[in-house]
Structures are given as C-alpha cells and as structure tokens.
N, C-alpha and C positions, 0 to 999 in steps of 0.2 A: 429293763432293756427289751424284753420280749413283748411287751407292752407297747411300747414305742416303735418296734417294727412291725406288728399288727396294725397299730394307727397308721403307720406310713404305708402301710400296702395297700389297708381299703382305701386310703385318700387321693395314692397314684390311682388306683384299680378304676376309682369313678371317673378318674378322667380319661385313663387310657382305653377304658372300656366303652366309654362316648363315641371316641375315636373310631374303634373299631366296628359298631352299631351305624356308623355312619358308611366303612365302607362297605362293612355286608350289605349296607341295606341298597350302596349302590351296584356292589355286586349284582345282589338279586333283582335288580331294576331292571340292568340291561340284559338279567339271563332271561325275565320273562320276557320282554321285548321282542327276543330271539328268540322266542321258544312255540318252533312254527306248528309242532307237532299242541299245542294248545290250541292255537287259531282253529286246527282244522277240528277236534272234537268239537268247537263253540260251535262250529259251521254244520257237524253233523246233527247234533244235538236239535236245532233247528229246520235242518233242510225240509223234516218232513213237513211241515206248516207253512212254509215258503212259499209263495206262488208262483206263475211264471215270470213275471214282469218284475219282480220283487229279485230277483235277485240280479236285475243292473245295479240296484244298489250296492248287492253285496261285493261286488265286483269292484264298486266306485270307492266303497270302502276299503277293500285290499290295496286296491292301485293307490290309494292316500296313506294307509300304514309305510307301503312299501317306499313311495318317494319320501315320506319325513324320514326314516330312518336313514335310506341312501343319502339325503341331500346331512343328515346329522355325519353320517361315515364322512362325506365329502368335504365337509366342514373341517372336522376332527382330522381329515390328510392335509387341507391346505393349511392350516393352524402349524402342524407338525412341521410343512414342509417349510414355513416361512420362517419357523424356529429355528431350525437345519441351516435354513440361509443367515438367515443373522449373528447366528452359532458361527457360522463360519465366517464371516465377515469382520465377528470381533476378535479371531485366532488370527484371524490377516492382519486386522490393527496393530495386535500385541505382539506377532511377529516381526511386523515391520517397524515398532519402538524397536523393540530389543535389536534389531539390524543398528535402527539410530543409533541406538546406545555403544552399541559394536563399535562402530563409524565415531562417533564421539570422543570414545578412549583411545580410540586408533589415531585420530587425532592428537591429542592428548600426549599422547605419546611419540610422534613426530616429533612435535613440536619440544619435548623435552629431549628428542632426540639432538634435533635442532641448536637448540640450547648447548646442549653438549660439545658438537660440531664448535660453533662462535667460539667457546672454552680454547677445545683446541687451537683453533688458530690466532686465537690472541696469545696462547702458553706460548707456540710455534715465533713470535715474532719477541719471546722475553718477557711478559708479562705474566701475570697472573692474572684470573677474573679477579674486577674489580678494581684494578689499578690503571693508570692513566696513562694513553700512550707520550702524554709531555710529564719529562723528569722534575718538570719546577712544582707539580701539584703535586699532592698527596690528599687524602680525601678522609672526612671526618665522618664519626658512627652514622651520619644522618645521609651519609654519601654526597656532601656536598663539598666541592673542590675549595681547597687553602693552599697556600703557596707556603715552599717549604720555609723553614726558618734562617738557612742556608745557603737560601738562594740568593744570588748578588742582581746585583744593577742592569747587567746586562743578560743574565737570564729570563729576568722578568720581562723582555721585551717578549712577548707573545704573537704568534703568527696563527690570528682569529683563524682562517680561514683551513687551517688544519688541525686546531689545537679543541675547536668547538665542537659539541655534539650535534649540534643542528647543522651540517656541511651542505645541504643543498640552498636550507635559508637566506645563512652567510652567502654564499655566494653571491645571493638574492641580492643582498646589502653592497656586496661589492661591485657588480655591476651597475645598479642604482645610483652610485656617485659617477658616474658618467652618462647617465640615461637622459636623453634628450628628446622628450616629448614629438611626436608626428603631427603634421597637420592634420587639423579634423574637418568633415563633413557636417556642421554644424551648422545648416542652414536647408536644410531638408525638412519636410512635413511627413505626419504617418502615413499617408495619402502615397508619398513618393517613396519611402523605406519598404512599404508595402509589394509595391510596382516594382521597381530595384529588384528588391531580394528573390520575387518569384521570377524575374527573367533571368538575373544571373544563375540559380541555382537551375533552371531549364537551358541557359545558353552554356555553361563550363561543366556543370556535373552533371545533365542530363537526368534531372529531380526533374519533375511535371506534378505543379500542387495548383489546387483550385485557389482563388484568391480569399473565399473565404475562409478556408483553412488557414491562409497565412496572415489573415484578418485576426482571427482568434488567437493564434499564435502570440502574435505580437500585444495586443491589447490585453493580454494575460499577464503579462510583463508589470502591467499597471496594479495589479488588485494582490497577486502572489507571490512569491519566492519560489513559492514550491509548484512544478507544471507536470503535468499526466500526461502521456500523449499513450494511447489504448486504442487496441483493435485488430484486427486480423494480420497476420504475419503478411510482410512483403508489399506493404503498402507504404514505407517508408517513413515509421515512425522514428528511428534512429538517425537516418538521413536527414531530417527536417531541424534538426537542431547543429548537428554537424555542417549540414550547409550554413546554414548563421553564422558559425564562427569564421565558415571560410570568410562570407560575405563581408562581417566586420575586422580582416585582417587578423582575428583575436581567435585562434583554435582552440574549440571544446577538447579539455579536456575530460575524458571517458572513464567513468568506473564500471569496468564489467561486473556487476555483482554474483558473490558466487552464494552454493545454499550454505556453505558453515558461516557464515557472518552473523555474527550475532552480538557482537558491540562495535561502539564505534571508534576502535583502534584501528578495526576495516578500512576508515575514511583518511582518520588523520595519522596515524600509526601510534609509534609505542616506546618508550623508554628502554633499554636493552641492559639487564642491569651487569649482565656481561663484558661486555664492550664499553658499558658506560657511552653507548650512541645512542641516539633518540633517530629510530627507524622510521622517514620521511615519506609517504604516501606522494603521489602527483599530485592529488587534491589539495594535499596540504601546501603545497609548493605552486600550487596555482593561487589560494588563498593570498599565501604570503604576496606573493605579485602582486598583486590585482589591490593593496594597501598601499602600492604607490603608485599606480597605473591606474587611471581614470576612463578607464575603458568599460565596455560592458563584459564580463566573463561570464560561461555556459561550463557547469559541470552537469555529463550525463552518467545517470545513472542507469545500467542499461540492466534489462531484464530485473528491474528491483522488485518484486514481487518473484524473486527466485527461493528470494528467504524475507521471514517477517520484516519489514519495511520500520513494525515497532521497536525492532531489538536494536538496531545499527542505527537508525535516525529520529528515533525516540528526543535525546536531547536535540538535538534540531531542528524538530518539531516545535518543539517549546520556547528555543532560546530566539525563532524566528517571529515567533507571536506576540513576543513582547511592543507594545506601542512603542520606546525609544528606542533608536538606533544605537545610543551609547551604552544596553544593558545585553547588545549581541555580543557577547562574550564568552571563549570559551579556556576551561582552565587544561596546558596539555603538560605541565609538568609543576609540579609539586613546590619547587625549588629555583632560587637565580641562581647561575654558573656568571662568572665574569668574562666567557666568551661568547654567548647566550646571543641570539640577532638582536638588533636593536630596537623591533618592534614587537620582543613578548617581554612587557614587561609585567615583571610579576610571574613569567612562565606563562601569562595570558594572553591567549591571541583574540581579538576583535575581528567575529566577523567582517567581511568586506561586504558592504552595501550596494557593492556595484556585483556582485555575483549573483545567478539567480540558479537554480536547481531543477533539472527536467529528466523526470523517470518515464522508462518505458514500460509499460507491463504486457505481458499474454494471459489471458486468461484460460488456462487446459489444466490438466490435472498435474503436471508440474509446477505449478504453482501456489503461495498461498493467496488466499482470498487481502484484500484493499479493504480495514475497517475504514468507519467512519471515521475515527481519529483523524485517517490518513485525508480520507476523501474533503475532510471539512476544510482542514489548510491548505487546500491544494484545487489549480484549475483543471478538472480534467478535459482535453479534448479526445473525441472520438476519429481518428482516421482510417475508414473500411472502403474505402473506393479509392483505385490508383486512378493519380491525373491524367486530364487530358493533351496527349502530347499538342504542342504548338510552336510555331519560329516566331521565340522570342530575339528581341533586337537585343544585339552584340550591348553591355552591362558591365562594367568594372566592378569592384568591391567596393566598399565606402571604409573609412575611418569614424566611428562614431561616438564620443564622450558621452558616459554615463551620464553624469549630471546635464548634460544637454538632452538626453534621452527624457530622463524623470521630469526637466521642464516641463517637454510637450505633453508629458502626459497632466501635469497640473495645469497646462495650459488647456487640455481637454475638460480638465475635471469643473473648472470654472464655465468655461463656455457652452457644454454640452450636459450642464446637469440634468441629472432626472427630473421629466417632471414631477408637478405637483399631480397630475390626475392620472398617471403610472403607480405612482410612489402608493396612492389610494388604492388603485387598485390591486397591488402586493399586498395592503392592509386588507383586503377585503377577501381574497387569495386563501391570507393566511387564517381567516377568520372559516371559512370553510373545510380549507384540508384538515383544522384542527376539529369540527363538527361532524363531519364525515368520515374521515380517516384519524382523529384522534393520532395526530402527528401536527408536533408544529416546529419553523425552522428557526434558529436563532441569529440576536444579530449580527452575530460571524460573516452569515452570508449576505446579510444585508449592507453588512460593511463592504464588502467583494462585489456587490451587483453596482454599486455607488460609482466604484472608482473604475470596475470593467468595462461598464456599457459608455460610459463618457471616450472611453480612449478609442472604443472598438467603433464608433460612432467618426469619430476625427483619423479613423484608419480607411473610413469609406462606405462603412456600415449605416444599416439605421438602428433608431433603440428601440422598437419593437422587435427585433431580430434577436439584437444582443440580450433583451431581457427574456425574450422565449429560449436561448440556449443558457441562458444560467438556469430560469426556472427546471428545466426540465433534465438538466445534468449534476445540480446542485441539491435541488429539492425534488422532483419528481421520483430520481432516480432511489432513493431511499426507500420507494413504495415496493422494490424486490425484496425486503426484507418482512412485508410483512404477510400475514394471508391471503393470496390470491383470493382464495373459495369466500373470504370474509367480505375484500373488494371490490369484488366481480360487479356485483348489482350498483357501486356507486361510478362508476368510470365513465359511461354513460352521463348521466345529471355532471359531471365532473367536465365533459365537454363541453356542454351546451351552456356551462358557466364559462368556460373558457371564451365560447364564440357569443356570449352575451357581453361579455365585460371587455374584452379586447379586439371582439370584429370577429366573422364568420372568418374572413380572409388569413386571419394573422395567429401566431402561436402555433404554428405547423410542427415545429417540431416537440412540442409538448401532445401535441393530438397525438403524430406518429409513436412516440413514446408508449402512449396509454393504450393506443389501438393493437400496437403489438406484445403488450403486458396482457391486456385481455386475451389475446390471440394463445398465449401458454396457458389459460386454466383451462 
C-alpha cells in the first residue's frame, strides 16, 4: 500500500508541479516587467559610456516599455470589463427565465384554479364533473355519450341546440337552414376592387393608403393564406385589413394575440373535460361560417409576433402548404357525439378555402423575432409611411364571392404570365446570389412570384414592379441574416447586376434594400 501511494504522489506531483512552474514562471514574468528599480540600475550601469545624443534613444526606448505595458494593463481592464458585462447580462437572462418560469406555474395554476371554479358550478346546477347536463346520456370510459337503456321514445327526441357541446357551431347550423344568400358584386375587375376599397376606406373610415399598398394587399390574396403586414406603429397596419372586411360586408374577425400562447387551443379552443363543453374560440366560429358562406373571410392576427408565431400556428403553417384543398384538415376532437354540428365529421373540421390569415407584427424588443419558416409561407408587406389624405368620391361597400374572387385571379394568372425573359433572368439572379452570397431561394418562392406578379399586374401594377417587391422582401431580405462584414464588398457588383440585367431604371426597391444594408456595416 505504501508503495502505491508513493507512485501516486510522484505521478500527481509531475503534473501538479508543471502547473505550478507554469505559474511561478508567470508570476515572475510580470514581477520583472514591473520591476522598475531594475531598469534604472541597467540605465546606471551604462550611463557612463552614453553619449549625449544617445540617449533620445534611451528615452524612446522607455516611452516604448512603458506604452506596451499600459496598452497590455488596458487590454487586461477592457477584456475584464467586457466579462463583467456579459456576466451580467446572462444573470439578466437567467433571471428573467426563472420570472418565465414563475409566470408559467402561475399560469398553470390559474388555470387549475379555473378548472376548479367550472367543477363548482356544474356541482352548483346537480351534476357532478363529468356528467351531462341531458338526463338521456350517460357517458362511457372513453367519455363518449350513449343513451341510457331506459330511455323511452320521447326522451330521445333531443334538442341539438342545447344538448350539444359545440353551442355556438350548432347554432351556425341552425341559422344556415334559413340562410339566403345576398346579391353579389360579381362583375368588378382588380383594377376596380382596388379603386373601391381605397376610397371607401378614405371616404367612411378616414384610412388614407397609397394605391400601391392596396395594390400589394390584394394581389397577395393570390400567391398566400398567410399575409404580414410590418412596420412602424400607427401607420395602419391593423386598419388595412379591418377596413376589407367592412368594405366586403364580411367583418374580420380579430385575434389579439397574447405572449402565453403557445398551442393552438389559443385559435380554435379546447375540449372542457368538465363541462363536457368544447370551449369555442371566434375564430373557430368564423371558420365554421365561412363552410357555408361563399364569401371572402379575414381573420387578423394582431400583434402575432407577441409570442412564437411557431407554437400556436405551427400546424397551420403546414396544413395550409399542402397542394389539395381536400387535405386542409383539422382534427378538434377526438370523438363523434350524436349532437356534434354537422360539418365535423369525424370531429374534423376542413379548413375554409375562402378564409385567408393577416398578422400584424412590431418589431421592438417585446417581441419575438419572424423565422424563416414563418417568412417563407407568408407575403410580407411593409407599411412605414401614413397616406396621403385626399377627397375620395362618396363609395359604398361591395358584396364579393370567393370563388368569383379566385377567378380573377386565374383569370390573371393565364393572361398576365411571367415572362420568358424575366423568368431567365430569376434564373440567372439565382445563379449569382448562390456564387456570391452562397444562398439560394427555393421553389416556394418561385411558386408565389408566378401567381403574385400576375394578379398584382391585373390590380394595375407592372411586373417589373411586382417582381422587384417579392425579389427584395422574399429573397433579399434573407441577407440580414447573414455577415454584414463578409457582404460588404459584394452589394456593389450586386447592383450593377441588378441594373445590367433588368435596366438602370428598374428594381428600385431591391437597390434601396441593399443600399440601406450596406449603410448598417
């Protein structure tokens, strides 16, 4: 044993004693450095042999000791100080999770508070949770309603409209068998729905939007689902969709998003296993409409960049990318009930094809950042200038059917195709930013430049226009992601491609883009 801890001591010893050779030796590094009372012996030891002019060197040589040392000290305080800051910066981080976290349970526990409350007043009317407020059900392990065994002939007549968990849908249903279709406005051009909607929203609601604003707006309608509208508070990005709906008769319905969302029970709601209700959202209930109403509907999402945009719209993100309209499907309950609406079959509701989705975002530090995910399915417009007011002529609303909408726009897509010597030069575009900037765009967006520029073209537009605002909102914008300092030297040669292949005149706002990207390095 004594043998074995004499080996172990020389074999730690050589190494800890490396260690320690290492910092003597830096110890003593920096004590000679500092050790001014050496200098000056070196300087005595000499001085006698020195001549006169001989010792601006000696001088030159001090003043050069003395600044490396200082500028090492200076070094060694900024180094410290920038520590000190990041130090602190990630105590800020961690305390502001653990706030989250706080705020989370706190949550958490509302809402079992919540839960609780429901209990109560379902006990409060004779129930128990879990039991049905109609006496003919009785409900099996799997919670799905049977009719008692006991029940007679005239029990079983059921009165949908209170006995169902879905109470706002039913209703849906129910007014629907009396619902008689409005005359439509079905003979309008984009040209004139254009014209229309910016005077009415400047003649009734006193909204003043540029017409190419409302140019983009609408020809967005063509290419996405999903619509962005971003940029400085109070320029009326919320108002521009809200007016639409007045415009079409058909009022947007609004989700204010808040920051705890974080699935999408937020949207459509939630199964109550309480109550045995299914907790209906607006959204949801504007869906459900809009399945028998052949209208165009507008849900805004407002402030959505309040919380992750991926946690709550994640599946509809996905279920909207699908190429058939027959796989926009979404499943909101588990199970059929026999008083169920009578457009979730299966518990599944089908998107409506005639709704489209328009988020507002701010970009400040309340907010989260807009990934790519988001960006790519989605048209963003920019609105950072308020209109110019003007007297528009007196404008009524229109009545306008979806599917007469979507015509015109396939009626664009035919007439107003891209060309062939645009189409090249996107090919030629993409053949560069992948050589220079080593980024290239997929057909995603190629698919969206196809059907956008056609419509936005038949709204009044030209398609040098429309393809300079997707290039440079779609693809350009992408370039804030990657090294300024790296792309500095290409944005330049990046121009002069620009005005060789589409015209000195043309792609202005892909110029502006790049000029004010170079303008931050």
């Amino acid at each position: 044993m004594d043998l074995y801890v004499r080996f172990l001591f020389d074999f730690m010893s050589q190494f800890f004693g490396g260690i320690g050779q290492i910092l003597n030796g830096i110890f003593n590094g920096v004590k000679q450095i500092l050790n001014i009372g050496d200098y000056y012996d070196i300087i005595g030891r000499y001085s006698n042999d020195i001549k006169g002019g001989q010792w601006i060197f000696i001088v030159i040589a001090a003043i050069l000791i003395i600044v490396l040392v200082g500028s090492a000290i200076l070094l060694f305080a900024l180094l410290f100080k920038k520590y000190i800051r990041v130090r602190k910066s990630l105590v800020e981080q961690e305390c502001l999770l653990d706030e989250l976290g706080k705020l989370n349970d706190d949550v958490f526990k509302l809402t079992h508070e919540k839960e609780k409350l429901f209990a109560m007043k379902v006990s409060q009317l004779g129930l128990k949770p879990g039991e049905s407020s109609d006496e003919n059900f009785e409900f099996d392990e799997k919670g799905n309603p049977i009719l008692k065994e006991d029940t007679t002939d005239e029990q079983k007549e059921i009165d949908i409209t209170t006995d169902s968990r879905f109470f706002k849908l039913i209703q849906i249903d129910k007014d629907m068998e009396t619902y008689v279709p409005e005359p439509t406005n079905d003979d309008l051009s984009l040209i004139d729905i254009c014209e229309r909607f910016r005077n009415f929203a400047a003649f009734h609601l006193g909204l003043y939007y540029k017409i190419d604003i409302i140019r983009l707006f609408l020809a967005s309608f063509a290419s996405n689902r999903l619509i962005i509208l971003q940029g400085i508070s109070g320029t009326g990005k919320t108002s521009l969709p809200y007016a639409w709906g007045k415009f079409m008769k058909n009022d947007a319905v609004i989700a204010s998003v808040q920051p705890s969302w974080r699935d999408r029970t937020e949207l459509f709601g939630f199964f109550n296993e309480f109550t045995k209700k299914f907790t209906e959202t607006e959204v949801l209930k504007k869906m459900y409409e809009a399945t028998y109403i052949d209208q165009v509907y507008i849900t805004i999402l407002d402030e959505m960049n309040i919380a992750r945009v991926e946690y709550y719209f994640a599946e509809m993100l996905s279920i909207l990318e699908m190429p058939s309209r027959a796989e926009w499907i979404i499943e909101l309950v588990p199970s059929v009930w026999p008083t169920d609406p009578k457009r979730l079959p299966d518990g599944k509701l089908k998107l409506p094809d005639n709704m489209w989705y328009i988020g507002t975002i701010n970009n400040d530090d309340s907010t989260f950042m807009v990934t790519d995910k988001v960006y790519d399915r989605a048209m963003p417009i920019d609105i950072n200038d308020k209109g110019v007011k003007f007297d528009p002529p007196p404008t009524d609303s229109i009545k306008l059917s979806s599917k007469y909408l979507e015509s015109l726009f396939a009626e664009a897509y035919t007439k107003y195709n891209v060309s062939d010597e645009n189409m090249n030069n996107l090919a030629k575009m993409d053949d560069y930013v992948i050589e220079h900037f080593r980024m290239a765009f997929g057909n995603r967006i190629v698919k969206q430049l196809k059907e956008f520029v056609p419509a936005y073209i038949a709204c009044g537009g030209t398609e040098i226009d429309a393809i300079d605002y997707v290039i440079a909102h779609k693809i350009l914008r992408k370039f804030e992601q990657l090294n300024l300092s790296f792309i500095r030297d290409e944005i330049d040669g990046f121009i002069t491609f620009l005005s060789k292949t589409y015209g000195k005149d043309n792609m202005n706002e892909c110029k502006s883009f790049l000029l004010r990207l170079k303008k931050m390095m």
